[in-house]
NUZA-936835 format. One record per residue (C-alpha): x, y, z; residue in three letters. Coordinates in steps of 0.2 Angstrom, whole numbers, padded with zeros to 4 digits, always signed. Layout:
<rs>
XYZALA/...
</rs>
This chain:
<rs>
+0024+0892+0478UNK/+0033+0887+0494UNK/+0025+0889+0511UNK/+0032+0892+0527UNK/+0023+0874+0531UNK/+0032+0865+0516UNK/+0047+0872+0520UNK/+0046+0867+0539UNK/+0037+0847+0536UNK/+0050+0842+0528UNK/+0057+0824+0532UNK/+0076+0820+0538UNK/+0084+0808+0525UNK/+0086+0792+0529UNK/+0100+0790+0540UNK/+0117+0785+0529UNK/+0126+0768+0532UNK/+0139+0776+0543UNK/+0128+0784+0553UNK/+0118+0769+0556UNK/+0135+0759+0559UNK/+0139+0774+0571UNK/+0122+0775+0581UNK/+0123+0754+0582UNK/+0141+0754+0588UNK/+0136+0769+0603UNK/+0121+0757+0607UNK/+0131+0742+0609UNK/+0145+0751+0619UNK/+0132+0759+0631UNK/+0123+0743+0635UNK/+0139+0734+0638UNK/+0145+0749+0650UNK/+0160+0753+0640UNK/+0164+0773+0641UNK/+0163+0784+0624UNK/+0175+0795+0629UNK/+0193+0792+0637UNK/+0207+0781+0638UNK/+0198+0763+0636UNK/+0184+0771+0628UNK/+0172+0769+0612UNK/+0180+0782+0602UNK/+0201+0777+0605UNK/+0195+0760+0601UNK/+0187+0764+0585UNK/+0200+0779+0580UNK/+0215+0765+0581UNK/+0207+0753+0573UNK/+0200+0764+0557UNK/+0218+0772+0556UNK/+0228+0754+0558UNK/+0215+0746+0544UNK/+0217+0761+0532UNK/+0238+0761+0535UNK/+0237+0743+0532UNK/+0229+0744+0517UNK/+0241+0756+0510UNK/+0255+0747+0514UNK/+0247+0733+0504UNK/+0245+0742+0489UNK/+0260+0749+0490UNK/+0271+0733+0491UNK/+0258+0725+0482UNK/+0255+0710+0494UNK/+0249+0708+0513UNK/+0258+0709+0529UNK/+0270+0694+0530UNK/+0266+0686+0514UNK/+0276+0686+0499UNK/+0273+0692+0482UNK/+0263+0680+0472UNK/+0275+0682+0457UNK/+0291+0679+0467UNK/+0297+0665+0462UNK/+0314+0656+0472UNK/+0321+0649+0459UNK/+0326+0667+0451UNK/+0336+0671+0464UNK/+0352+0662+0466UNK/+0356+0650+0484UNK/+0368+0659+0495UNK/+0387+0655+0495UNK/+0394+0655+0514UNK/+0410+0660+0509UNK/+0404+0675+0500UNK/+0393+0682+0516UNK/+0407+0681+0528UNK/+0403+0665+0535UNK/+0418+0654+0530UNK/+0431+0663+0540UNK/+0443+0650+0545UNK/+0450+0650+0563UNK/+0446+0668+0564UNK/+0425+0662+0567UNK/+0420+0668+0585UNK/+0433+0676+0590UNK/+0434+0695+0595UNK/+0443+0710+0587UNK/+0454+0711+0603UNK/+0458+0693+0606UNK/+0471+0683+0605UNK/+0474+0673+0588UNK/+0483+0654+0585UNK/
</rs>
């Protein structure tokens, strides 16, 4: 049977890893003066940079590499080396000039 005093005696958990992350990070922030609240303060700091990591990360597994660096599977030679002349860049006399302007 159950008491009133079993029921009332009984011990917290042990705090999870986020929480003791948490309580360290509020304890840190308080003894170097830094607000918790507000427009330079604990909780923007820490909102931006949870959101930026967890955007990052999907971006990463969507294109299935990291921020500016290539595929590990790409491979340069597949691909074939541009031709000027087909890219527009081979135009003669006509290079520079402007619709309007006079030609030769």
């Amino acid at each position: 049977m159950t008491t009133l005093t079993d029921v009332t005696s009984k011990k917290k958990p042990d705090p999870s890893a986020e929480e003791s992350a948490a309580r360290e990070l509020v304890r840190l922030a308080r003894e170097q003066g830094l607000s918790l609240t507000g427009p330079d303060g604990l909780l923007k700091q820490f909102t931006r940079s949870v959101l930026e990591t967890a955007l990052n990360e999907e971006m990463t597994e969507h294109l299935g590499h990291e921020k500016h660096r290539a595929p590990e599977e790409r491979d340069s030679s597949k691909y074939p080396q541009r031709d000027p002349a087909e890219d527009g860049a081979d135009r003669g006399d006509r290079a520079g000039r402007d619709r309007g302007a006079a030609g030769p």
